[in-house]
N, C-alpha and C positions, 0 to 999 in steps of 0.2 A: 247058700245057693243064690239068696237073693240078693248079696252083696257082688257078687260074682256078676249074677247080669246087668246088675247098675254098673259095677264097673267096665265093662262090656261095652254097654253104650255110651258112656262119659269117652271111652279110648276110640269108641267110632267115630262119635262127635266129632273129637279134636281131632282126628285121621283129617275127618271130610273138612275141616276150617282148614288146617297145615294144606291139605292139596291144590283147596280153593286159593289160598293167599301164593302158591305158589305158582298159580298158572294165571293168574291176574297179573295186569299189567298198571293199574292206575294207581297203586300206591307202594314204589319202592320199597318203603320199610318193612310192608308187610313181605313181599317176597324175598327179601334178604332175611327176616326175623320172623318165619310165619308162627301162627297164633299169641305169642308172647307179646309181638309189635298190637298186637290189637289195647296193650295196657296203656300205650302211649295216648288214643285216642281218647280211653277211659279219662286220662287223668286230665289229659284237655279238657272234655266236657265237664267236668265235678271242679274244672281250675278255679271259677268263680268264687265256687261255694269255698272249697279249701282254704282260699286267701281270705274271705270273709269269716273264716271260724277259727282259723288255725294261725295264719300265719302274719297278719296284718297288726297295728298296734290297734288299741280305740280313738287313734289319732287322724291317722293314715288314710281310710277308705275314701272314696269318693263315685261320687259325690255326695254323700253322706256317710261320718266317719261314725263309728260305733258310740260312740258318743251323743253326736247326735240324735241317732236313731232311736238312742236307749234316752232317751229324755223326751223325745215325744211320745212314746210309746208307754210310757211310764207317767206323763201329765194325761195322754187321751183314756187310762188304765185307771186316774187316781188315785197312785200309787206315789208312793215316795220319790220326785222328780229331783230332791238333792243329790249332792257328790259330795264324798268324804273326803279328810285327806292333805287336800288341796290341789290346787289345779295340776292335770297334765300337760298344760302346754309350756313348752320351752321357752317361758319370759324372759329370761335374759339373754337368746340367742334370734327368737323369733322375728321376719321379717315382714311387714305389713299388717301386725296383730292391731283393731283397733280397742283402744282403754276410755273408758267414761270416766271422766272427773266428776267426782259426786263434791256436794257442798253440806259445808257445816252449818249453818241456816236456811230456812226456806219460810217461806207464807204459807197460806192455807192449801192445805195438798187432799188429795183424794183419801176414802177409805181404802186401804190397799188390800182388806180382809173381805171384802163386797163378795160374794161366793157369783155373782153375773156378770162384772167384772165389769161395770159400760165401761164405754171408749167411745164416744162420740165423734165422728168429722169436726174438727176444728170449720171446715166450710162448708156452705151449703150447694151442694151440688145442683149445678144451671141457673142458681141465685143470681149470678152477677149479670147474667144476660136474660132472666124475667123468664124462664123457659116457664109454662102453666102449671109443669108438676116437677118442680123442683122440689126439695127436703134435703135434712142432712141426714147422711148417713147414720144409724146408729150404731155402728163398729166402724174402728179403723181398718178390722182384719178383715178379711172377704177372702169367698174360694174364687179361685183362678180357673179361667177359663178350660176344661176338658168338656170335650164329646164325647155322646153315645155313639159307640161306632169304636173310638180308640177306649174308652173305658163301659164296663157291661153295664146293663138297666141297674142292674143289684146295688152298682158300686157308686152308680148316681141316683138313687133313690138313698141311698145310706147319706150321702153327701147335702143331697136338698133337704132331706129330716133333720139332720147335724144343723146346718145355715138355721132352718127354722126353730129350732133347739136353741140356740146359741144369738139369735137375734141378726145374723150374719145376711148380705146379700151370696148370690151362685150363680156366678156368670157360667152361661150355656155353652161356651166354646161355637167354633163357627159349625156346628155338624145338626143345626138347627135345634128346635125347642122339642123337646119327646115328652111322652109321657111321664117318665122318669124322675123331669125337671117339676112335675106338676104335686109334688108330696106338699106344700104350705111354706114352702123357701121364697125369698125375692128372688126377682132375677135380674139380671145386667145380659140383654141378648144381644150377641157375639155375630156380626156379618161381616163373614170372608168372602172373598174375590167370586165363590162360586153361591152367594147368597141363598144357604139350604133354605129351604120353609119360605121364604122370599124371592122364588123365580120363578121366570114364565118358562115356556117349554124350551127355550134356545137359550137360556143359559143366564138369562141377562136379568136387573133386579128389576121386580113388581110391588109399588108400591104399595098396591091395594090387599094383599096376600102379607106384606108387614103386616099392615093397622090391623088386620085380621088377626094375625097373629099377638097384638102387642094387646089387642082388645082381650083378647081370651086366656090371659095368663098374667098373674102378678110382675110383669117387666116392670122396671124403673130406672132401667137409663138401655141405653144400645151404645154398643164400642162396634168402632169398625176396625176391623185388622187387618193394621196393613202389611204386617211381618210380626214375627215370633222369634223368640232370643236364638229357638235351637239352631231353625233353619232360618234364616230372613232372606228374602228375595227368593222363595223356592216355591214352587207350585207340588202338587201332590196328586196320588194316585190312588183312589180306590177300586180295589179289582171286582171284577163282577162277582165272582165267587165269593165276595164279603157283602154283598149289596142285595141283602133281605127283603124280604116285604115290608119287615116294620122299617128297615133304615130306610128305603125305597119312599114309600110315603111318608114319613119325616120330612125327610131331603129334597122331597122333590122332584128326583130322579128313574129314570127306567130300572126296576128290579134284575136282577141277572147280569148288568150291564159295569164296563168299566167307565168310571168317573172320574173324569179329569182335571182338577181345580188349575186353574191357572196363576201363575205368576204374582199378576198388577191387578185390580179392579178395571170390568171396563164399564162404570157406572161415572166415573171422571176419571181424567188423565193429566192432571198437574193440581196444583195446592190450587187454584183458584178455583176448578170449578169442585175441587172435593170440598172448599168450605161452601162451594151451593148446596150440595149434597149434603151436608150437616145441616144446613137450614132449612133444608127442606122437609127431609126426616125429625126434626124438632120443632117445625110449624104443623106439621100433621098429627104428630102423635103428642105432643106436649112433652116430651120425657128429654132430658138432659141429653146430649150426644155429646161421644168424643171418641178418642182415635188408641188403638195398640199398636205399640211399634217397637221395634230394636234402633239401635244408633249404629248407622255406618256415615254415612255424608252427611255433613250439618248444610246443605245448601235448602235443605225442604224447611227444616226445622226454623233456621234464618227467615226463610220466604214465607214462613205460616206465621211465626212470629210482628215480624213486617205487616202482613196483610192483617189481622189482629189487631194493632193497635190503633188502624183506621176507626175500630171500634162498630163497625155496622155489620160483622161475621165473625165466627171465632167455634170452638170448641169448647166442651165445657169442661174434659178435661182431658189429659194424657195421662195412656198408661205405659208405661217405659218396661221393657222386658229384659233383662240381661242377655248377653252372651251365654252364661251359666246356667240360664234356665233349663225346664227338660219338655222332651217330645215323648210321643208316642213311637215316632222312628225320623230319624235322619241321616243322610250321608256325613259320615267321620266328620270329611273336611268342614262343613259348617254347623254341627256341634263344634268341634275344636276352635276353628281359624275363621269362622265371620259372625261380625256384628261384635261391638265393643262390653265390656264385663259390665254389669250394672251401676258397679259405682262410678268410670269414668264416664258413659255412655248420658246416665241420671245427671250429672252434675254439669253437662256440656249443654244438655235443652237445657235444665233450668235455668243456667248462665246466658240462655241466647232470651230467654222470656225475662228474666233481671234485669238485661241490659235497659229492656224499652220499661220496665215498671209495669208489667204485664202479671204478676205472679200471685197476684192477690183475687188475682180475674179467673185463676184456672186451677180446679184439683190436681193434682199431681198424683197420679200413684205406681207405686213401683213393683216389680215383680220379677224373681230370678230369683230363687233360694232366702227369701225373707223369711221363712214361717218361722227363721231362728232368733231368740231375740235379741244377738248381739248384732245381727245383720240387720234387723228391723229397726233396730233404733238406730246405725248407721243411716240408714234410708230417712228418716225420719230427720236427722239433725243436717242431713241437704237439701232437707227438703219438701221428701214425700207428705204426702195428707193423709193416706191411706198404703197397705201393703195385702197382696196378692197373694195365696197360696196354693198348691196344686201340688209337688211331690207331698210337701208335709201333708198336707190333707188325706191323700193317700197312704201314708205310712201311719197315721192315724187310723184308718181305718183295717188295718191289717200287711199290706204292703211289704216285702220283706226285703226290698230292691235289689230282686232276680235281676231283673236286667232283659228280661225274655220280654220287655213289652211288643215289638216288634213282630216275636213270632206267633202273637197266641196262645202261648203257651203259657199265660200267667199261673204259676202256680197257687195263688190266694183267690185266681177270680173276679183280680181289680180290670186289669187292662189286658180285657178278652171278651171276646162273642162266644166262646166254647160254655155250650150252658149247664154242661156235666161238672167243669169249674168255678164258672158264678155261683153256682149252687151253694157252695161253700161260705158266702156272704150272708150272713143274717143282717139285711137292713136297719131293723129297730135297735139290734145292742151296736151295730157298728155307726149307726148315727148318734147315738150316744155317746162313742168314744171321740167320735167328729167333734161334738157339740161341745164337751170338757176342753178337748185341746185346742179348740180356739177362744174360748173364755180363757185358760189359763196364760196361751199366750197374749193375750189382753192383759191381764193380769200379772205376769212380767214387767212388760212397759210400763204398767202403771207404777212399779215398784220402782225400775230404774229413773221414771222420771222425776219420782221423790227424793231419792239417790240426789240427782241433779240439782234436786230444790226445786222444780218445777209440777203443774199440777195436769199435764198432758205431752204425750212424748212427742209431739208436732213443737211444743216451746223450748226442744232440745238444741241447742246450735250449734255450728259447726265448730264454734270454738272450745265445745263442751267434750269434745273428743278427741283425743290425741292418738297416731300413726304412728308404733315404733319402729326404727330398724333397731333392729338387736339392741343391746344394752348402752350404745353410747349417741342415739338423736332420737327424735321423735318431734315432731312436727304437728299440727293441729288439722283436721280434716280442710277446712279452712287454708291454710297455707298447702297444702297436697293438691287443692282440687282448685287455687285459685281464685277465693270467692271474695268478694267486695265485702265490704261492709253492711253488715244487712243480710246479704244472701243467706237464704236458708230460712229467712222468717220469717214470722207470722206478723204482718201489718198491726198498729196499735190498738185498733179496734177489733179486729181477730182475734187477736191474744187475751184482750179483756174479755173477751164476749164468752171464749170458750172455757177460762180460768173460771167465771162465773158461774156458767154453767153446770162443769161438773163438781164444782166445790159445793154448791148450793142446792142443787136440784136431781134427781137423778134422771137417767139420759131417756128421754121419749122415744117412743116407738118411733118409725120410717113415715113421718106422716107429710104431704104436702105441704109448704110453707104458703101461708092465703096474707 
């Protein structure tokens, strides 16, 4: 009897869906296929997941392939991070694959068994221009810039315990300093066009509200951003429906209210008076400055370069963003089609700052999918000083790359306000797994630079890496991207200074250089 009325109501059910889909108008399929057509919708939604579990190779995904994901997730886990076997990728066919040439002798090389893993900045950051609190970095690796606001309190309190864990700086992203950021991590504070925690009430920046802020929280350098790999040149929208009390007082901003970041900076409006702007902000607060940006027109890049080697303003460093990097949300079109991929984009500043003999004068650091270490040591033998991490950090921390960052609907609770979601973040063990997988990826590099014969993966050069196409050229990063002789390194005193260093001594804390 009681199966009778369950089935009763299941044949009502589907009556009342079949009538509905038949007398609706907005979706053909269903009224040509009613209830059935509703399976097409199903398999759209779950397409992601499907292709992700079922149908893809561990090659394939993107923008992180199974492979990937399963190697950070396995180093932030400490767990077994080899592969059996041998490689999956198609070496003899593959086009753009980059190969390290390792050496059969070397000099005195690092512990590669060091369980802390240092990696010291080969430079000292604002050194070269006497900034009052300069230091060198004590990691190459560093999280990348994310907000509270696009990623939850949870997920950046997980993030700044890991940094502090792991000896790493955690750049704030431009959605201002929270409390989040405030667990014992350094910081690198992040000012975008609409200067959160740093503006007066019309929009525009306040110095005095900086120092305030720079005063009350372990900062050690401020980046200005002036574009992001995902979107570069795109201003942004936060709805009032997202604009909290705590994001509201963070930011700076009317609570309930929509927020509108603009474009440009209107703090200056060409390279000359942005490098006043850096000076300025680096005579008042002491702390190194320098600039985030993607590569589309080399005419800034030329013109800051140029203006630089007058020698009386400058930057202390660049951070270069790929094309490849990721957002919080962006239109197609520029994820896809603007702003140049990291490695041509990286290689075209460096080349404009080589030209004049500038490059010894300026960190360099890059960011667009480095947290991997064959892309990290790419970055490194063009150049970079340091590399930037933010999806891997994330996938680190649980991240399972839904893809839902956009809606809210992060299923882990990384990148979302929903706090029935966040909920699901345990701070302490997920800054833990933060912590491991950026030692380990330290830890990598250290290996491959021994690989190389060398005793830091800054002393990697472009000539140490060769570009295949498939099985019959291959070319040196160096001949692919153009570089002189020289390009990509570390000046003779540099080189010595930081061989010494971590050969001899192990790497000091983030301390002022007096």
């Amino acid at each position: 009897m009681r199966a009778r009325s369950i089935g009763a109501a299941a044949a009502t059910a589907l009556a009342l869906v079949a009538a509905r889909d038949l007398i609706q108008k907005k979706h053909a399929l269903l009224r040509n296929f009613p209830v059935v057509g509703h399976a097409r919708y199903l398999l759209e939604t779950i397409g992601p997941e499907l292709r992700q579990y079922i149908v893809t190779s561990n090659e394939e995904e993107r923008p992180f392939s199974r492979d990937q994901r399963a190697w950070i997730y396995a180093s932030a886990k400490e767990e077994n991070n080899y592969f059996g076997f041998g490689t999956e990728t198609d070496v003899e066919h593959v086009q753009g694959h980059a190969y390290v040439k390792q050496r059969t002798f070397a000099g005195t090389l690092p512990d590669v068994h060091d369980p802390q893993a240092p990696l010291p900045s080969a430079k000292v950051l604002g050194g070269p221009r006497g900034r009052a609190k300069a230091f060198r970095p004590a990691s190459v690796v560093n999280i990348s810039a994310m907000s509270f606001g696009s990623l939850s309190g949870a997920a950046i309190t997980a993030l700044n315990q890991g940094a502090a864990l792991a000896g790493t700086m955690h750049n704030t992203g431009e959605g201002g300093l929270s409390p989040y950021h405030r667990n014992g991590g350094d910081l690198v504070l992040q000012l975008g066009t609409s200067y959160f925690g740093c503006r007066d009430e019309d929009g525009g920046f306040n110095l005095g509200k900086l120092k305030d802020v720079v005063a009350g929280a372990p900062v050690k350098a401020i980046e200005i951003k002036l574009s992001q790999g995902a979107k570069p040149g795109l201003g942004g929208m936060l709805p009032g429906a997202k604009v909290t009390e705590e994001i509201a007082e963070i930011r700076g901003i009317p609570a309930g209210k929509d927020c509108a970041s603009p474009s440009r900076h209107t703090a200056f409006s060409d390279v000359d008076s942005m490098l006043d702007f850096v000076e300025l902000l680096a005579t008042e607060t002491g702390l190194p400055v320098g600039v985030k940006s993607a590569v589309g027109e080399m005419a800034f890049w030329q013109e800051l370069a140029t203006l630089m080697a007058r020698g009386d303003r400058g930057v202390d460093f660049v951070t270069i963003d790929g094309g490849e990097g990721g957002t919080g949300a962006a239109p197609r079109i520029f994820a896809d089609s603007v702003a140049l991929p990291f490695r041509m984009g990286f290689s075209r500043v460096y080349g404009t700052f080589a030209e004049l003999g500038l490059t010894d004068e300026v960190t360099f650091i890059g960011s667009g999918k480095l947290g991997l270490p064959e892309n990290a040591t790419v970055a490194f033998a063009l150049g970079a000083d340091m590399v930037n991490v933010a999806r891997e950090a994330m996938l680190s921390i649980g991240c399972i790359q839904s893809q839902k960052c956009h809606t809210d609907r992060c299923p882990t609770g990384i990148a979302t306000q929903n706090p029935w979601l966040a909920r699901g973040i345990d701070p302490t063990s997920k800054a833990t797994r933060a912590a491991v997988y950026l030692r380990t990826l330290r830890r990598e590099l250290i290996k491959v630079s021994s690989a190389v014969g060398v005793a830091h993966p800054a002393l990697i050069t472009a000539n140490d890496i060769e570009i295949m196409n498939g099985d019959y050229e291959a070319r040196t990063l160096a001949s692919v991207y153009d570089y002189k002789d020289g390009w990509g390194e570390l000046g003779p005193h540099l080189a010595d200074e930081i061989t010494a260093l971590i050969t001899t001594t192990p790497a000091s804390a983030q301390e002022p250089i007096v």
